[in-house]
N, C-alpha and C positions, 0 to 999 in steps of 0.2 A: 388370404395372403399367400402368393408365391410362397415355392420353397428358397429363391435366391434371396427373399423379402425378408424370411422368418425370423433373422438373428440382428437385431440392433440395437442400440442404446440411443434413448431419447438426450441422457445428457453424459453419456460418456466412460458411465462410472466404470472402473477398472478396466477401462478398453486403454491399451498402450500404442500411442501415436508418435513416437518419435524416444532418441535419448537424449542424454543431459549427462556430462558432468560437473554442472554449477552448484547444485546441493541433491539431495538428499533426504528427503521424506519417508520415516519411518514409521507410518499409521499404528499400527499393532502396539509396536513398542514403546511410543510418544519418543523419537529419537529425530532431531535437525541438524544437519551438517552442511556448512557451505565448502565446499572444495575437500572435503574430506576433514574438515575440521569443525568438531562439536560444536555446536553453540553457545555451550556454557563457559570455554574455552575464548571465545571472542569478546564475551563482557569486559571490559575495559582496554580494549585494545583502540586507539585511536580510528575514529570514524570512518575518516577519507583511505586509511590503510585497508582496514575491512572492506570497504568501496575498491579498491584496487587489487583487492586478491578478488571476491565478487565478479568482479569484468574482467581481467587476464586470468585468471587460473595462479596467480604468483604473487608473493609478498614484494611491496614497491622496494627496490635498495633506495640507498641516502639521496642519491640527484632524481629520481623519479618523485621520494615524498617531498624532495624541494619543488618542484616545478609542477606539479599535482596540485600541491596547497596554495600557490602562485596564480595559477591557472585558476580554479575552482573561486576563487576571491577575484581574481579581477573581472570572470568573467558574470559571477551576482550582480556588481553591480547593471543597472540598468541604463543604455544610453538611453539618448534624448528620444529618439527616434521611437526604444521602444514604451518609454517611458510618457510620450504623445500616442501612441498605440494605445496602452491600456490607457491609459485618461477616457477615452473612448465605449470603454467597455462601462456596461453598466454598476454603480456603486454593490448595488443590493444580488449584481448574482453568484451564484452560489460558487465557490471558489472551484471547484470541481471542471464547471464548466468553464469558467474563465481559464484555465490552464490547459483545457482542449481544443480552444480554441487558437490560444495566444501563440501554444508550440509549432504550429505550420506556418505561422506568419513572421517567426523569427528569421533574424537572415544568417544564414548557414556560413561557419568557417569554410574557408574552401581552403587551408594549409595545414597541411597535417607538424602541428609544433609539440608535442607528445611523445613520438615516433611510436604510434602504436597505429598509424592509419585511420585515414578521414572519419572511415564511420566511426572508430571507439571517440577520435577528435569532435567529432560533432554527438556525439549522444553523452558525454560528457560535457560540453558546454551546454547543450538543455538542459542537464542533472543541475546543472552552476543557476543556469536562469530560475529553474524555478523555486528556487530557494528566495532570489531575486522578488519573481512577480508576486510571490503570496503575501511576502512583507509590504511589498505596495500597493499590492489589491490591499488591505490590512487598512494600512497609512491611509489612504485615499477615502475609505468609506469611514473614515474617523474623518476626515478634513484636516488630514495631518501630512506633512511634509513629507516627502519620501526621503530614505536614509538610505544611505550606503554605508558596504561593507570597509574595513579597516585590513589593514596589510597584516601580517601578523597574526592575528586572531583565531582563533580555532572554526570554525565551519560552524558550530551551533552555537558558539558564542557568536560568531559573526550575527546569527541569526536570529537568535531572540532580541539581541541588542538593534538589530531592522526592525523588528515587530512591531518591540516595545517601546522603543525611542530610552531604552536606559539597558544599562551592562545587568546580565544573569549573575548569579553567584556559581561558583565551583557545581552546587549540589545540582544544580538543576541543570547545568551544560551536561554533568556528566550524566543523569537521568534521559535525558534527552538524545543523548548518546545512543545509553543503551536499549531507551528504546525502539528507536530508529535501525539500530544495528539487528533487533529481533523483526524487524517487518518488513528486511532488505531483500530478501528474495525466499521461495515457497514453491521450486518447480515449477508444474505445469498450471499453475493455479488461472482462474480464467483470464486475468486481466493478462498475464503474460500468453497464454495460448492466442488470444486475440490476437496482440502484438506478434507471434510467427506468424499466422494467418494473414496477415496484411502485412507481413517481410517477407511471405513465398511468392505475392505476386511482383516482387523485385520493388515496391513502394519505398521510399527513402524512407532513414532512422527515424524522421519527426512524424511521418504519415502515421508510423508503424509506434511510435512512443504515443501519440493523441489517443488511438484506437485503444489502446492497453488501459489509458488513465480514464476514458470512458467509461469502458468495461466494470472498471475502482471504482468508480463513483456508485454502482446500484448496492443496495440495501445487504441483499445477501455476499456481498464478497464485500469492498472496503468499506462501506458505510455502516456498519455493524456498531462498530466504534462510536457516532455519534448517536444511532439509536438504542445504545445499552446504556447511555449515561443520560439521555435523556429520558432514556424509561425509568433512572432511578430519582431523577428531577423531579419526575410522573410520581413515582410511588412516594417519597417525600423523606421517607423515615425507615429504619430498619423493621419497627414493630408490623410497617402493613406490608412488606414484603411476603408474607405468609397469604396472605387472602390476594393479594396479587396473581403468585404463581398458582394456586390453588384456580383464580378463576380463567385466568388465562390456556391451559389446561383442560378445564372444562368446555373451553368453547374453541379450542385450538387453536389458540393464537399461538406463533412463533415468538418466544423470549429469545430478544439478539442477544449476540454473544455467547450462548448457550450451548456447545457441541460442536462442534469443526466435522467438516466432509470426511476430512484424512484421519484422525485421532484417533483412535480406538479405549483412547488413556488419555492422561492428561496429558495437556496442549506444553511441551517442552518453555515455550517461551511464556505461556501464562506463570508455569513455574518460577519462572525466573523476573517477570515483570509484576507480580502479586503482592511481593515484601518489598518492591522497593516502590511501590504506589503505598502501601502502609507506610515505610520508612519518609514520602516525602510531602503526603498528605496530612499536612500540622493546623491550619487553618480552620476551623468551625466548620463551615461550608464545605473544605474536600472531606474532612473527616466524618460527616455525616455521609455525603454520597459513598463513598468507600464504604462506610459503614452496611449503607444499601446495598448495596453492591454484594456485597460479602453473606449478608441474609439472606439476597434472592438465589445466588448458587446455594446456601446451606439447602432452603426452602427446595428448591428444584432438586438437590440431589436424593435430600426424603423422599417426595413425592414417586422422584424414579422408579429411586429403591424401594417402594413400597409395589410397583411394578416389576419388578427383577429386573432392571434395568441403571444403569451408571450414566451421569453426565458431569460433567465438566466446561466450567465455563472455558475459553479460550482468550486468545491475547487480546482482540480487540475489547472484550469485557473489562477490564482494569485496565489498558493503556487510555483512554478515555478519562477515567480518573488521575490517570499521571498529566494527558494534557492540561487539565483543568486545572489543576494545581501552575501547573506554567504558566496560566493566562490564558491559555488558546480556545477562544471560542468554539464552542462543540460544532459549528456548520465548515470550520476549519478541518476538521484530525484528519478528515478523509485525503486531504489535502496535502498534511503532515503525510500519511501513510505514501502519498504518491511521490514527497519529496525523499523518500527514501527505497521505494520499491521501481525507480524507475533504473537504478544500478542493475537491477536486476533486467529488466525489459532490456540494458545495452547489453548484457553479459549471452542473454537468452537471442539475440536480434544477430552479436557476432559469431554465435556460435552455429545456428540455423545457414547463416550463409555463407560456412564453411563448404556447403554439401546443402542450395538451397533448391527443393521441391515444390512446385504447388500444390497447395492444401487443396482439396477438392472430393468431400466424400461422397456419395449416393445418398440419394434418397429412394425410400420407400412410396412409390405412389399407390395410395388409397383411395381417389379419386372414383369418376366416372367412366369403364370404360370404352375405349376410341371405337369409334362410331366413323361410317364413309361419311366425307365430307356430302353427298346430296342426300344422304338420309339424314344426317342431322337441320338440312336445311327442311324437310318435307314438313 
């Protein structure tokens, strides 16, 4: 290898490609901050507000969180049009892909009524639809009616009450909350780097929002979530979690949810979403998986420690357990995660094309090398 060749990263790690100030990733420390404010700090703080400090940099005043919450509810609902769209799409696929698909086929506001300009106007009314399309993708592969949103109503109550065809209680709108509010944005994390990547070649907000929710969908970045609670489906019971991680280990399997890239410590938001998937796992069934759940990090962090080494599960590990307890099919969370990490893809999408570059790095060629074109013919 050349000497221009020598120095690369295969996936990036610690290479600094741009800045950000939408949050805040403190690996070493286990510290998360969106706009310079902790995130233990935003637990309870009304969703769509979170969502609007997230994509401006600013706390909404009184006539923005009127016409926000207005906004965000009329635009859930689904017309006919696109409501004849998904009928189209297949019942049984995986919701992931139905939403990467449905997002470019939407038909674009073109008035900016927000006054915050077309793009944040349109990467907000996606944020609105796809809260929309997963309740009806939902609905439809039940043979169930599709529902709309109610005026009024809170943005996750609006939402479980689409899902499920009946009204949440308090406990679970606000669990829902927060934990939607903990997986709303994470830097440069892949599914948003994708998203600048495909906003540097000047691609519209929805090109550039499908590419990011893509990205979400693979195993190692948002899908974690459904295979860490499905793994504890797999294991059944707290007692075999021991021989689980023990063999998984031995033959090197990756246990999801098990350690984050950034962490160094524990994952700020598992901390905070851990007791309240205890506190709202009351049920037989979540209470055993949580129960799982909880064994298989004890089990892993021995195992570690018996290595001199520390892990920690991270958020997608227990938020999986908080869905389930909602109701939400584990082939959904990943789903869930992108109805809420796409605030993040507008915030990251407006902020890029303040001062927008094309992405375009080198490669290292390790190939054959060039040869004259009639000797390689000879």
């Amino acid at each position: 290898m050349s000497d221009t060749q020598s120095v690369f990263s295969y996936d990036l790690a610690g290479v600094v490609v741009g800045e950000t100030a939408i949050s805040d990733v403190q690996g070493d420390s286990g510290l998360l901050s969106y706009r310079g404010i902790d995130i233990n700090d935003l637990i309870g703080v009304p969703f769509l507000h979170v969502a609007w400090l997230v994509v401006f940099g600013e706390w909404p005043d009184e006539q923005e969180k009127s016409r926000l919450k207005s906004f965000m509810c009329r635009h859930a609902r689904l017309t006919h049009s696109e409501q004849d769209l998904l009928g189209q799409v297949p019942r049984d696929l995986h919701p992931m892909l139905m939403l990467q698909g449905m997002i470019p086929l939407l038909q674009m506001p073109e008035e900016d009524t927000l006054g915050k300009g077309l793009d944040a106007e349109q990467g907000l009314f996606i944020a609105a639809k796809i809260s929309g399309l997963i309740a009806a993708h939902h609905r439809l592969g039940q043979n169930k009616v599709i529902l709309h949103p109610i005026a009024g109503k809170l943005r996750h109550e609006n939402f479980l009450t689409m899902f499920h065809g009946k009204a949440p209680s308090p406990d679970q709108v606000r669990m829902l909350d927060a934990a939607q509010i903990l997986q709303m944005e994470h830097s440069f994390n892949a599914g948003t780097f994708a998203g600048r990547v495909c906003a540097s070649t000047l691609a519209p907000i929805q090109s550039a929002i499908s590419a990011s929710i893509g990205t979400l969908f693979g195993r190692l970045h948002g899908g974690a979530d459904q295979a860490a609670l499905e793994m504890a489906m797999e294991i059944g019971s707290p007692d075999k979690a021991d021989a689980y991680v023990r063999e998984c280990l031995a033959n090197k399997v990756k246990i999801m949810g098990m350690g984050h890239r950034e962490y160094r410590t524990v994952d700020p938001r598992a901390k905070i979403l851990k007791p309240m998937a205890v506190e709202l796992c009351q049920d037989e069934d979540s209470r055993n998986l949580l129960a799982t759940l909880i064994a298989v990090e004890e089990a892993c962090q021995r195992e570690f420690g018996e290595r001199g080494k520390e892990i920690w599960a991270n958020v997608e590990f227990y938020k999986g357990a908080v869905f389930h307890s909602l109701g939400i099919p584990s082939h959904y969370f990943t789903a869930m995660f992108a109805m809420a990490r796409v605030y993040g893809y507008i915030a990251h999408f407006l902020e890029f094309r303040q001062e927008n570059r094309l992405i375009r790095p080198r490669a290292a060629y390790v190939g054959k090398p060039p040869v004259a074109a009639d000797q390689s013919a000879a």
